[in-house]
C-alpha positions in Angstrom: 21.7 12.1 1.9 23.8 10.6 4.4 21.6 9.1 7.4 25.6 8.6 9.5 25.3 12.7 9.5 22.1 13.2 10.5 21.6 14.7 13.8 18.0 15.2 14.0 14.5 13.7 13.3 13.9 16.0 10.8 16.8 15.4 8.1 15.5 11.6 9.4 12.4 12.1 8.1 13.5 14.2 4.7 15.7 11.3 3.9 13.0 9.0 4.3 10.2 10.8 2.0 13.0 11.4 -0.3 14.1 8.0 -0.8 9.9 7.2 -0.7 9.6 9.0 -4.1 12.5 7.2 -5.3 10.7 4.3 -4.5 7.4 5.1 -5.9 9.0 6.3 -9.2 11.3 3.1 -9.9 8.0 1.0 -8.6 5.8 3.1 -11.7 8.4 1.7 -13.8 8.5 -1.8 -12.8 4.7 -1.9 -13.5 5.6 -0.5 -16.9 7.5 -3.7 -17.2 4.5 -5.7 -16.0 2.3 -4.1 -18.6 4.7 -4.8 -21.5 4.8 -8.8 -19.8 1.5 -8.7 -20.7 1.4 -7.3 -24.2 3.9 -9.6 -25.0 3.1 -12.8 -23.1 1.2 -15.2 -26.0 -1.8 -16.3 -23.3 -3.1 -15.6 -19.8 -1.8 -18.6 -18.2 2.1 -17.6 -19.0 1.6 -14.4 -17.1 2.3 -16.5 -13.3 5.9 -18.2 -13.9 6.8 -19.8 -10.6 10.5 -20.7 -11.0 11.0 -16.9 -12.1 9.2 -15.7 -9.2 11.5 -17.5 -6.5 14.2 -16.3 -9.1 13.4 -12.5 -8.8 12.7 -13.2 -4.8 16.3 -14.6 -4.8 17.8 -12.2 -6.1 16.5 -9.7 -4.6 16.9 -11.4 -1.2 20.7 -12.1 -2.1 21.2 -8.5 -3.2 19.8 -7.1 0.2 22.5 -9.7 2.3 25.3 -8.1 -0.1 24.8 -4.7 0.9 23.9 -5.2 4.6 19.9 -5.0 4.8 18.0 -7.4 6.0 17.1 -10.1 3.2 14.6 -12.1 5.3 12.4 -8.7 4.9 13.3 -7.5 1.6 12.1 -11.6 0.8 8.9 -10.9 2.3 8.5 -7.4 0.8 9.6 -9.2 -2.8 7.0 -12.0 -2.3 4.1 -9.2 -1.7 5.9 -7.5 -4.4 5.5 -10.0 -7.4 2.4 -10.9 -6.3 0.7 -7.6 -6.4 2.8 -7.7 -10.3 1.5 -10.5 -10.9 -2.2 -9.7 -10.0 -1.3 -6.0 -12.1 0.0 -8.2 -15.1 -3.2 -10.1 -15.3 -5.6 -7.3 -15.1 -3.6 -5.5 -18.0 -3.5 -9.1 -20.0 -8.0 -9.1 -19.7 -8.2 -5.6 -20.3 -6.0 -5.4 -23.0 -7.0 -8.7 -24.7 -10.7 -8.7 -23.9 
């Protein structure tokens, strides 16, 4: 996949749902993370961590300006991001812990 040779919608658009299965397969394991958070966490209230949430925001906002992309969207995509971990992490902390 190079999107600079593309010369048509359609190798466009396979590059796209290509790199959206990526996506959805390295997000599957970044909620496997979330669920071992909260195997491991000691209680429910260490599952939202504030500083490391503007840490992992950061980074990946920093990341994004390294390699050209636009971090002020990849930092709004992160926020949603560790939110919706978040919100994951605490439903697998209650249903794993009663």
């Amino acid at each position: 996949m190079n999107p600079d040779s593309y010369t048509s919608m359609t190798e466009v658009r396979a590059g796209v749902d290509e790199l959206d299965r990526q996506l959805v397969a390295l997000l599957g394991q970044r909620f496997a993370h979330m669920r071992a958070a909260a195997r491991i966490k000691p209680n429910r209230s260490a599952v939202r961590d504030e500083a490391r949430k503007r840490q992992v925001i950061d980074q990946a906002a920093a990341e994004a300006d390294r390699i050209g992309a636009p971090a002020d969207v990849i930092a709004d995509l992160w926020e949603q991001l560790v939110e919706a971990s978040i919100a994951y992490e605490m439903a697998e902390y209650d249903r794993t812990r009663g």
